[in-house]
C-alpha atoms as one frame of an Amber mdcrd trajectory, in Angstrom:
protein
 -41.682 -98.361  52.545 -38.820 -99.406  50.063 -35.650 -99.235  51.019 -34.986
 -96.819  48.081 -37.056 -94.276  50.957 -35.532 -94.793  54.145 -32.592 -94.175
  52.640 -33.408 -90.322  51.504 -35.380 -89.935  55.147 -37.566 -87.621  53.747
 -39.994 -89.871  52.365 -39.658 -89.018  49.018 -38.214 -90.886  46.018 -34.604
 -90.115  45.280 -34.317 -88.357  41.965 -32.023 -91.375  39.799 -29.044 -90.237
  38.731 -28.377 -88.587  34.964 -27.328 -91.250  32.467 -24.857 -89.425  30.155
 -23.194 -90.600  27.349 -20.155 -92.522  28.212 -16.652 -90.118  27.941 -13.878
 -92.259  26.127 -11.071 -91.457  27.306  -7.987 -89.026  25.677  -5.596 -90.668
  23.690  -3.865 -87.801  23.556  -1.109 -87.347  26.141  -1.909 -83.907  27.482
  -5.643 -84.280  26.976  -7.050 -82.687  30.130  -8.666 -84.812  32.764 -12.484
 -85.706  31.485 -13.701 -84.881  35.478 -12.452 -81.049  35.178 -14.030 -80.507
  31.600 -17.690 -78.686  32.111 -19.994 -80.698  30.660 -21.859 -77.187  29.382
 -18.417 -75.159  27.761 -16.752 -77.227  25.232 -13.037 -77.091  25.741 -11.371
 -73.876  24.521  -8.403 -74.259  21.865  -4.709 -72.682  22.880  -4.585 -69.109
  22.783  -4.240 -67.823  19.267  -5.956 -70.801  18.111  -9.226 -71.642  16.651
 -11.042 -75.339  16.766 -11.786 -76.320  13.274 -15.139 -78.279  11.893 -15.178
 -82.223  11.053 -15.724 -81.406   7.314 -13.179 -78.635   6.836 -15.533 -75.320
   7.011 -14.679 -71.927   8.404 -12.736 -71.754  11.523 -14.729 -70.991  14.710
 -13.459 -69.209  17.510 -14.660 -71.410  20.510 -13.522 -68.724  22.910 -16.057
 -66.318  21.817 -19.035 -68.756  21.606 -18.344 -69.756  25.697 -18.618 -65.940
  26.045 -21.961 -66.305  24.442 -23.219 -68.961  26.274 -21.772 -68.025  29.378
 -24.020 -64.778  29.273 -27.285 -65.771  28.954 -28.782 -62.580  29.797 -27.113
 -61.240  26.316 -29.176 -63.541  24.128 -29.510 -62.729  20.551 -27.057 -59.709
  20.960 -23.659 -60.367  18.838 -20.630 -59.842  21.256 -18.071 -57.543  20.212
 -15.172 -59.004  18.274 -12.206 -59.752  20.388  -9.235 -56.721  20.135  -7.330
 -59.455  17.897  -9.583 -59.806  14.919  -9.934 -56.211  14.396  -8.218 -53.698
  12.131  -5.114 -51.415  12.951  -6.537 -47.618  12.374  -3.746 -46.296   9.783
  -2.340 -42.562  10.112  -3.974 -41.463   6.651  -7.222 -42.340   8.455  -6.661
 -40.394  11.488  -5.617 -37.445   9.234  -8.843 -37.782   7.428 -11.412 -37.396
  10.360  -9.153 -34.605  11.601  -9.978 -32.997   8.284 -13.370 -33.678   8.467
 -13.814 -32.331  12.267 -12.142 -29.089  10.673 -14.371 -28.494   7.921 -17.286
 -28.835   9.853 -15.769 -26.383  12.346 -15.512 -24.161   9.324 -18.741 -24.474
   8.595 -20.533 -23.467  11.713 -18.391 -20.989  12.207 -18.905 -19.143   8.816
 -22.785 -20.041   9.225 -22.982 -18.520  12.896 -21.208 -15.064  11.129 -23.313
 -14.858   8.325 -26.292 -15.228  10.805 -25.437 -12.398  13.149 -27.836  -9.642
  11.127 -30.938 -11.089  11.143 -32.165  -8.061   8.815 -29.609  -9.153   6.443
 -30.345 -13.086   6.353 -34.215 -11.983   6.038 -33.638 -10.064   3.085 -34.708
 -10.939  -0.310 -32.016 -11.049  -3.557 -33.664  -7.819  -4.782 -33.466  -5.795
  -1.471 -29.787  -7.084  -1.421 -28.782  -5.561  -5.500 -30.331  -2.807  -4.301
 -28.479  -2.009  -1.108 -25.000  -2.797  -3.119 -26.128  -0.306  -5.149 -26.826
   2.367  -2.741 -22.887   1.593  -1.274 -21.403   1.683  -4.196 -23.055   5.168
  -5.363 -22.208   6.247  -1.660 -19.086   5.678  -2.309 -18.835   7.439  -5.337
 -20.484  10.092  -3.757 -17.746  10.052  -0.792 -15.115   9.780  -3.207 -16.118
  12.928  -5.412 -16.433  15.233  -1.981 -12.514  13.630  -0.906 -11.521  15.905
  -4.688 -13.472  18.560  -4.110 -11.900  18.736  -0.931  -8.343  18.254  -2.277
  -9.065  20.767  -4.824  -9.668  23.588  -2.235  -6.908  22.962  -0.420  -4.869
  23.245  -3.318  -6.680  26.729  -3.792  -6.272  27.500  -0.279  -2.597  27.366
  -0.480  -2.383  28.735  -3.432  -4.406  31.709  -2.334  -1.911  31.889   0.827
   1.011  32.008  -1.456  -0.680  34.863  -2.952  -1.842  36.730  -0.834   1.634
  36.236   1.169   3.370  37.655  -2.225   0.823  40.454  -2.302   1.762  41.527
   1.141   5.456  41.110   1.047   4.901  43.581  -2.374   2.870  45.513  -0.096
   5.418  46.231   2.747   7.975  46.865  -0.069   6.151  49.159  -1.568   5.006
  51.041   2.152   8.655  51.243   2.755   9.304  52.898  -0.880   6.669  55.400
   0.044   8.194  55.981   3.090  11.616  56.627   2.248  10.018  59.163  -0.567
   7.458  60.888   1.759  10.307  61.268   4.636   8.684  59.114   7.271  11.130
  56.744   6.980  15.172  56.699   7.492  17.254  55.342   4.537  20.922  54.716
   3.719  22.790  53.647   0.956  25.479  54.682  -1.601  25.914  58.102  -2.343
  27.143  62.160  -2.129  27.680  64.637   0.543  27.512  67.866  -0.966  28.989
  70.968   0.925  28.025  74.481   0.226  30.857  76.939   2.088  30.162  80.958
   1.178  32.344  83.228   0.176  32.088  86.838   0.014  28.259  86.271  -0.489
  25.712  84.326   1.464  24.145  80.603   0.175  20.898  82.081  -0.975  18.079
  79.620  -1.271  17.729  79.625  -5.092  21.297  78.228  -5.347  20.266  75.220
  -2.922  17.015  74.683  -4.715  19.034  74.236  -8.238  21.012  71.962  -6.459
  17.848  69.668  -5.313  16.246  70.058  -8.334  19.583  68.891  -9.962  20.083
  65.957  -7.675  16.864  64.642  -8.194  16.613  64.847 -11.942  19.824  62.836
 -11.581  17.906  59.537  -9.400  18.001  61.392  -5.909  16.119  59.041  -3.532
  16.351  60.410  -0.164  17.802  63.466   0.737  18.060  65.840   4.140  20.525
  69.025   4.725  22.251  69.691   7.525  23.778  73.116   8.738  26.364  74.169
  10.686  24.807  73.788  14.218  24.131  70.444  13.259  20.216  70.813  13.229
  19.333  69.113   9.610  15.988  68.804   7.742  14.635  65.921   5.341  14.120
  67.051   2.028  10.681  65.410   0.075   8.450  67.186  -2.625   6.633  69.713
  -0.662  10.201  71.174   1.227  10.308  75.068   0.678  13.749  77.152   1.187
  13.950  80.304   1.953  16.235  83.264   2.964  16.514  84.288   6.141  18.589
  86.916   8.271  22.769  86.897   7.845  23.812  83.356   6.580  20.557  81.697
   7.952  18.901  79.414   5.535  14.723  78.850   6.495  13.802  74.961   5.409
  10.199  74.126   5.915   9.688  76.831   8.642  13.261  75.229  10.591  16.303
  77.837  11.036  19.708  76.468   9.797  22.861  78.216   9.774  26.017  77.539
   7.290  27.982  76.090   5.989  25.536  73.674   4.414  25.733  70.123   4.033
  23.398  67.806   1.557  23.540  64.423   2.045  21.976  62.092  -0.757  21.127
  58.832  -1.704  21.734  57.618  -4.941  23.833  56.874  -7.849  27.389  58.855
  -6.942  28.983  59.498 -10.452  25.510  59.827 -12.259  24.639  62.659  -9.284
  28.555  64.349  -9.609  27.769  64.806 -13.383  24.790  66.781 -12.932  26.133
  68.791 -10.002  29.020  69.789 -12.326  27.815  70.575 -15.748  28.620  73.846
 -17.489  26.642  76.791 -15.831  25.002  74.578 -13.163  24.911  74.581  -9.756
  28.595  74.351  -9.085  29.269  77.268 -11.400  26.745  79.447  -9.955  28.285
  79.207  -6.435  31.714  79.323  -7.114  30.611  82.849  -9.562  29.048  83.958
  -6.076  32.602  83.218  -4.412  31.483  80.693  -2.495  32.673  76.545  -3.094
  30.876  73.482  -3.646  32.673  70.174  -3.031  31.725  66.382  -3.748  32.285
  63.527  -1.263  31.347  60.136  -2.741  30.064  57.948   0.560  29.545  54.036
   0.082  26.593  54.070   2.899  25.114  58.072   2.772  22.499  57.470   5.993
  19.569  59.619   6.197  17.793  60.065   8.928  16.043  62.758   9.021  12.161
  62.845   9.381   9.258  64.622   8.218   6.114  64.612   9.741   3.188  63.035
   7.558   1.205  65.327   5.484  -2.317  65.681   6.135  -3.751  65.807   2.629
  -6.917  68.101   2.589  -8.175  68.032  -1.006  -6.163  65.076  -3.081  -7.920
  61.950  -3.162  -7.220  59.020  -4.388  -9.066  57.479  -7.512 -11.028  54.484
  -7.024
């Protein structure tokens, strides 16, 4: 056995020793020492730096080619370039893509609304014209009932107003009636004529001329009162007649004198007729009796008759 084999012990060869190329030394003064160089990653350039070619080509960033071969496992897959040779993202960008993000947001959103009726997004062009067309003569429709309504309210308050007018006539009228058929009390300007005998009784001709008088002059309401203060109203149907002594008989009620007329209407108009030549006044006074004329400003009378019962007028429809 060679020496070259006792010396391993194990009986085999020992392997010689790699013959490498013989490292010449630095010249440079702060070349690094040869022994801590790796003979498989070429020695990196200072930070910032990049080793350049023997014939004056592109630059080469030795830092990223030790990443390379440092990895083997990554072989064939380009390693991302370092944060230093990339490019600063400017503001103008960034409001771009937040743009963009927006109008896509826009977009689903309008597409997810348009979607919700499914009988709608299934409907052909022609179904659609046709179902504008039924809206829009709805609508027309709608809007011709909205004045027709209009239009009847208008009636309906006009009606109202009428028929409002119509009774307000109506009441004025009732109350007319009433004053004239004796149902009702009145007052207002007027006379209060007194009859006072003489040597001879008020007969009941003399206070008939004087009614008959009073209302050719625009008599309205009239009632006469007697002595004992019992009065009776005075309408179209009243009757006088002559009863026992001084008594006067008006519509079957007993009055005694002197009597007393009271009457609504105009005053001087009324005192004209009462005194004319050979009228009322005269007649009296020839009897030796007196008649005298009291205007009133408010002549009340309030006297009532009882409604008639009509029992062969009727009215003409």
């Amino acid at each position: 056995m060679s020496d070259e084999h006792r010396e391993t012990g194990t009986g085999w060869p020992q392997p010689a020793e790699p013959v490498g190329p013989a490292v010449e030394p630095d010249p440079r003064p702060d070349a690094p020492d040869p022994d801590e160089l790796s003979p498989l990653v070429p020695d990196e350039p200072p930070e910032g730096r990049a080793a350049e070619s023997d014939d004056g080509g592109e630059t080469v960033n030795l830092a990223e080619v030790a990443a390379s071969v440092a990895r083997p496992s990554d072989a064939g897959v380009p390693s991302p370039p370092s944060p230093s040779s990339g490019r600063k993202v400017s503001s103008a960008g960034v409001m771009i893509a937040a743009l963009l993000a927006l109008l896509g947001f826009t977009l689903v959103v309008q597409l997810k609304t348009t979607s919700t009726d499914p009988t709608l997004a299934a409907t052909r062009q022609e179904d659609l014209v046709r179902i504008f067309s039924d809206l829009d003569s709805r609508e027309k429709r709608l809007q011709q009932d909205i004045e027709g309504l209009e239009d009847s309210q208008r009636q309906l308050r006009s009606g109202e107003q009428g028929r409002q007018a119509a009774l307000q006539e109506a009441t004025r009228r009732a109350d007319e009636l009433g004053i004239l058929a004796g149902t009702l009390p009145a007052r207002g300007p007027g006379l209060a004529v007194r009859f006072e005998p003489g040597g001879k009784p008020i007969r009941a001709d003399r206070v008939l001329d004087a009614v008959q008088e009073l209302r050719g002059a625009g008599a309205e309401a009239m009632q006469i009162s007697g002595g004992d203060r019992a009065s009776a109203r005075i309408i179209a149907s009243t009757y006088f007649l002559d009863g026992p002594g001084e008594v006067l008989v008006v519509d079957g009620r007993t009055l005694t004198g002197p009597f007393t007329i009271t009457v609504i209407g105009d005053p001087e108009t009324m005192r004209t007729a009462l005194n004319i030549p050979g009228g009322v006044a005269a007649s009296v006074r020839g009897d030796g009796g007196n008649v005298s004329v009291e205007d009133r400003e408010v002549a009340e009378v309030s006297a009532l008759h009882a409604p008639l019962k009509l029992e062969h007028a009727r009215p003409v429809s």
